[in-house]
C-alpha positions as CSV (number, residue, x, y, z in Angstrom):
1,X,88.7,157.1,39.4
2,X,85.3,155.5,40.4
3,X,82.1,157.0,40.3
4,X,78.9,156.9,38.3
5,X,78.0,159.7,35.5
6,X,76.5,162.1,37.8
7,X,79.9,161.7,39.9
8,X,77.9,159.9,42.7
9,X,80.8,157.9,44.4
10,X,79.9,154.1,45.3
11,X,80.8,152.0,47.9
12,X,83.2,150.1,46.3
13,X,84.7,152.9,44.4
14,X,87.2,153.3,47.4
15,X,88.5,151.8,50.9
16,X,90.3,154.2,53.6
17,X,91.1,154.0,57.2
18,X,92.1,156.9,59.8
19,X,94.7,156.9,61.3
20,X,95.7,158.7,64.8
21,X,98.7,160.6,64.3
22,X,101.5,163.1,66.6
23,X,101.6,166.0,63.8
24,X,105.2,164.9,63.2
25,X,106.5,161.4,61.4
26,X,104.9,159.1,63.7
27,X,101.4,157.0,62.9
28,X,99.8,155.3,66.0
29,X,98.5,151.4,65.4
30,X,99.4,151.7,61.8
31,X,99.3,147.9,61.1
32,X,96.2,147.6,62.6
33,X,95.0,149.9,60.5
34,X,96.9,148.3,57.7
35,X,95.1,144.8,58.2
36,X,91.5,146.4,58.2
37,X,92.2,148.2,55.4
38,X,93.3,144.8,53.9
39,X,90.7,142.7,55.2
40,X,87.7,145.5,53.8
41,X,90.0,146.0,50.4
42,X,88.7,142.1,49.9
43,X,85.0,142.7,51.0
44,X,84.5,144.8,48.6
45,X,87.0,143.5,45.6
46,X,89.5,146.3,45.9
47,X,92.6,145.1,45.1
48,X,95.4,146.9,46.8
49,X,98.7,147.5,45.5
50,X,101.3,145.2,46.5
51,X,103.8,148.0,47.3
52,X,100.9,149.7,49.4
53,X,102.9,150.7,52.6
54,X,105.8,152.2,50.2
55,X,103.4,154.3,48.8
56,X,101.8,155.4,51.9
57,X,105.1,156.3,53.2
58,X,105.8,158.3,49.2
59,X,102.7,160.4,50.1
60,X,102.8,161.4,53.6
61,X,106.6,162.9,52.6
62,X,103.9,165.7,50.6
63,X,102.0,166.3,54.0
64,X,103.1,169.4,56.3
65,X,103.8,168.6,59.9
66,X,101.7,170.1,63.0
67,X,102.3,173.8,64.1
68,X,101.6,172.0,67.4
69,X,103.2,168.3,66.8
70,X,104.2,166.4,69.1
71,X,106.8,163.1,69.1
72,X,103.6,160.2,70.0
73,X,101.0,161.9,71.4
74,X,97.2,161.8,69.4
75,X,97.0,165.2,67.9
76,X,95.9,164.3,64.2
77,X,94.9,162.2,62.0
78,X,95.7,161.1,58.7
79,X,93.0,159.1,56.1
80,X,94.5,157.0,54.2
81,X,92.2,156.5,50.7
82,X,92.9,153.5,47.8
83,X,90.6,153.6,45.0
84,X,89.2,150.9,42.8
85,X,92.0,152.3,40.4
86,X,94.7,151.3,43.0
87,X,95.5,155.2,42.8
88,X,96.9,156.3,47.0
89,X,95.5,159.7,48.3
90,X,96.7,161.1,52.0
91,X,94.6,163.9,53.9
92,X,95.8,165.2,57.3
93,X,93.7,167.3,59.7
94,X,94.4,168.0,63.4
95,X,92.5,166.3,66.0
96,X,90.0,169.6,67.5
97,X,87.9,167.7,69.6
98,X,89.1,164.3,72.2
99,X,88.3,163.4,75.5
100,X,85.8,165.8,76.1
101,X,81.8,165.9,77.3
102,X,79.4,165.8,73.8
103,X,76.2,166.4,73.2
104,X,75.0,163.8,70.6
105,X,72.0,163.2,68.0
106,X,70.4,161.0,66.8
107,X,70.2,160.5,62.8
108,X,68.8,157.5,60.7
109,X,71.2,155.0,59.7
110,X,72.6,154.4,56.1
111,X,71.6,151.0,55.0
112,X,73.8,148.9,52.4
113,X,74.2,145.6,51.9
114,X,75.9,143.0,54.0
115,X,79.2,142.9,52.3
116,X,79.6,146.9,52.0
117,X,78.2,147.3,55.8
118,X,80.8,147.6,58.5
119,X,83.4,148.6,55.8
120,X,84.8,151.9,55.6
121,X,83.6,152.2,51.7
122,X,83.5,154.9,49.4
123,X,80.2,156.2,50.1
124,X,80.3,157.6,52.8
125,X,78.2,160.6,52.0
126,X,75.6,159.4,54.8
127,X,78.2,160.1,57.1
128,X,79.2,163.4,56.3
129,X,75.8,164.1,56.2
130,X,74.9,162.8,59.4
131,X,77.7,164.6,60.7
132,X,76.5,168.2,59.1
133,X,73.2,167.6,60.9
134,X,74.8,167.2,63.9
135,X,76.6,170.4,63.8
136,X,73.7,172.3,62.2
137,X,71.5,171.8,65.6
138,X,75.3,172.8,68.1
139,X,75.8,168.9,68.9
140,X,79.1,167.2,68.6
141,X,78.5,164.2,67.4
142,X,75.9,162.3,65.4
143,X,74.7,158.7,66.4
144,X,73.3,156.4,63.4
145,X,69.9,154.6,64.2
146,X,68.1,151.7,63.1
147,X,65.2,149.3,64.1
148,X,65.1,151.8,67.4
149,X,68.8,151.2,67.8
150,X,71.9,152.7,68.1
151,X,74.7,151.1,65.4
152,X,77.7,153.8,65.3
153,X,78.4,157.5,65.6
154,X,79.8,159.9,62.5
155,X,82.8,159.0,63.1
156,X,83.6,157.4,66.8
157,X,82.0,154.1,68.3
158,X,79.3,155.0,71.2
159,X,79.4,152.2,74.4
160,X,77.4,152.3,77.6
161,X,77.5,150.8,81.2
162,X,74.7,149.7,82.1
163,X,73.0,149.7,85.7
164,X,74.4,146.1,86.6
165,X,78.2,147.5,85.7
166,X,78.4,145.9,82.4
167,X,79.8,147.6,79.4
168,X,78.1,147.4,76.1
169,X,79.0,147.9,72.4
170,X,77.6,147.2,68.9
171,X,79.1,145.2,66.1
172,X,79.3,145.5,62.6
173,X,77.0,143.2,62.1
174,X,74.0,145.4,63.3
175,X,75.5,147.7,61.1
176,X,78.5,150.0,62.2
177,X,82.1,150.2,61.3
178,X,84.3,147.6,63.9
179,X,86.0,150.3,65.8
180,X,90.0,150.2,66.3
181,X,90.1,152.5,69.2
182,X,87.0,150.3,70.9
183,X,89.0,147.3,70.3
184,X,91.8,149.1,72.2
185,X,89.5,149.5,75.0
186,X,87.7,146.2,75.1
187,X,91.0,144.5,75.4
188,X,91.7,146.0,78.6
189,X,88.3,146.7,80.3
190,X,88.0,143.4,82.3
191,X,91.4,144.5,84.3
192,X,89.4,147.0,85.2
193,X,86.8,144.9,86.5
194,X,84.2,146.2,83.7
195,X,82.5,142.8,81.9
196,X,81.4,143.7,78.0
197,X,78.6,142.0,75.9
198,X,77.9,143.0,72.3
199,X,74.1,143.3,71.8
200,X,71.8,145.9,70.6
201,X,72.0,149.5,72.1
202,X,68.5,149.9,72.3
203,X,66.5,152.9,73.2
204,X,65.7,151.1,77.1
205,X,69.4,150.4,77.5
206,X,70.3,154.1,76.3
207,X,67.6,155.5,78.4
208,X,68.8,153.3,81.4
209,X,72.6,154.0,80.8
210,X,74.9,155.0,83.7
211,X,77.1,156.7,81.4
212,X,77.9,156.4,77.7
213,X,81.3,157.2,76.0
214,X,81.9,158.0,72.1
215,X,85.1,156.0,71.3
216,X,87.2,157.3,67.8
217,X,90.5,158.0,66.4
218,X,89.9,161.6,67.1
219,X,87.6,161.6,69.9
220,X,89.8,159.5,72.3
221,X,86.7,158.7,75.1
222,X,84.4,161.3,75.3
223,X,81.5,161.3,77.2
224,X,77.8,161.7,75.9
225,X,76.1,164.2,78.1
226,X,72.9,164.3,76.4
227,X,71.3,162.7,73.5
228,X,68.1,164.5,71.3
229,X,68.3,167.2,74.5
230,X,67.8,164.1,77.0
231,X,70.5,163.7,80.0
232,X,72.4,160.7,79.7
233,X,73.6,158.7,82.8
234,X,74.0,161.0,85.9
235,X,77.2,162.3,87.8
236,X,79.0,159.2,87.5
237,X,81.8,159.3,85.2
238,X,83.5,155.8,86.1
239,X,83.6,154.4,82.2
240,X,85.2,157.4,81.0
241,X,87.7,157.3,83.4
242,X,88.6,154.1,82.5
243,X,88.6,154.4,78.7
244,X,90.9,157.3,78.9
245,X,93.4,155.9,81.6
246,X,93.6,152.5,78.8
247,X,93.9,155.2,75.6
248,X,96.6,157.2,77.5
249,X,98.5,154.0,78.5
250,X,98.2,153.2,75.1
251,X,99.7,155.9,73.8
252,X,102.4,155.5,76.0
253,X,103.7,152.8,74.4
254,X,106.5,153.5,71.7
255,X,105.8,150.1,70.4
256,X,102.1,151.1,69.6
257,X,103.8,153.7,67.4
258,X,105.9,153.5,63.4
259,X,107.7,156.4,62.3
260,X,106.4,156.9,58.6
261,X,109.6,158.2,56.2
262,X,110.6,162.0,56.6
C-alpha cells in the first residue's frame, strides 16, 4: 500500500472515481467513469489491473444494498479506489444532499503539479479538508480558490450564467477535476438555448452571476445561494432548471445504466 513513513498518502499512491449509484445492483455512466479512471491511472503511472471490471464487480457483491434503493434512480454512490499496488477497494454511502439550494465557501486551492492536477489522486487530504471547513462554518459546500479564482468545489463542479445568458465552467487546466456530471450537462445545454465558454470564474464574473449551480455525482444541480455570506444571483433560477430537467432525463435512460453482478 502507498504511503510515505509517517503514512502521509501521495498523489500517485492511488486513483478512484465516484460513481452514482440506485442502492441496488445498478451503477449509472459506469464506463465513463471507467475510461477516466483509465485515462488518470496513466497520468499518474498507475497501472491498472487488466481484469479491473471483474474485480469491481467481485467487490461490490461485499457491499450492502440501500434501506431505501431504488432500480436507476441516483441515491448513492460508490468510490471505486486502485492503488499503486493494483490492490481494488469499494466504499458506498447514500447520496444526503442533491438538487437542493447551498450555501458555499470559499477555501484556498491545493496546488500540485501539472500531471497530478485535474486527477482524482491519492491525496486528497486538501479536499477533505476543505470540505470539513466548510461544514465547520454550517455551509454545504466548499469552493477551491486560486489567483482570485474559482477552480472546483469539494466534491461537485460550480458553473454560472452570466448577465449576457452564457454559461460558464472551469477546466482542469486551471486546476479542478474534469467533471462527469458537468460533461452530462454541457452536452445538452445549447438545446436549451444556453451557449458555454470555459474561462476563469473570476471574482467579477462570480459577483456578477445570475445564478450559479454546484454540479456532482451526489449533488445533482444544486444551486449556490450565497458564497462567504454574499447573495449569489437573484430570484432567477433558469440554469438550475435546466441542469436538473438534463440530469433527470439522463437518468431516465436505462442505457445510461449497467447492472453490476448480485
Amino acid at each position: 500500500m502507498g504511503g510515505d513513513e509517517a503514512g502521509q498518502s501521495r498523489p500517485r499512491d492511488s486513483v478512484f472515481t465516484t460513481v452514482t449509484w440506485d442502492g441496488l445492483s445498478h451503477f449509472a455512466d459506469y464506463k465513463t467513469h471507467l475510461k477516466r479512471l483509465s485515462d488518470h491511472a496513466k497520468r499518474l503511472r498507475i497501472s491498472l489491473p487488466e481484469n479491473i471490471e471483474s474485480l469491481i464487480s467481485e467487490h461490490f457483491l461485499a457491499i450492502l444494498p440501500l434501506e431505501n434503493g431504488q432500480q436507476k434512480q441516483p441515491l448513492g454512490l460508490v468510490k471505486i479506489s486502485i492503488d499503486s499496488d493494483a490492490n481494488v477497494q469499494l466504499s458506498a454511502r447514500p447520496i444526503t444532499l442533491r438538487n437542493e439550494e447551498i450555501e458555499a465557501v470559499t477555501v484556498p486551492a491545493p496546488r500540485w503539479n501539472r500531471k497530478v492536477t485535474g486527477t482524482k489522486h491519492g491525496d486528497w487530504v486538501p479536499y477533505h479538508q476543505a470540505r470539513m471547513k466548510a461544514d465547520d462554518v454550517g455551509a454545504d459546500l466548499a469552493l477551491l480558490v486560486h489567483d482570485f479564482s474559482i477552480i472546483d468545489g469539494d466534491r461537485a463542479s460550480p458553473i454560472l450564467l452570466d448577465e449576457d445568458g452564457v454559461v460558464w465552467y472551469s477546466n482542469s487546466e486551471s486546476g479542478g477535476v474534469e467533471s462527469i456530471t458537468r460533461s452530462i450537462i454541457l452536452t445538452n445545454l445549447e438545446e436549451h438555448g444556453l451557449p458555454f465558454q470555459n474561462g476563469k470564474l473570476t471574482e467579477r464574473l462570480v459577483a456578477r452571476a445570475h445564478e450559479m449551480v454546484a454540479l456532482g455525482s451526489g449533488m445533482g444541480a444544486s444551486r449556490i445561494i450565497t458564497i462567504d455570506g454574499e447573495d449569489i444571483g437573484g430570484a432567477a433560477n433558469e440554469l438550475t432548471q435546466i441542469c436538473q430537467q438534463i440530469l433527470s432525463q439522463h437518468y431516465a435512460d436505462s442505457d445510461n445504466w449497467t447492472k453490476m453482478v448480485r
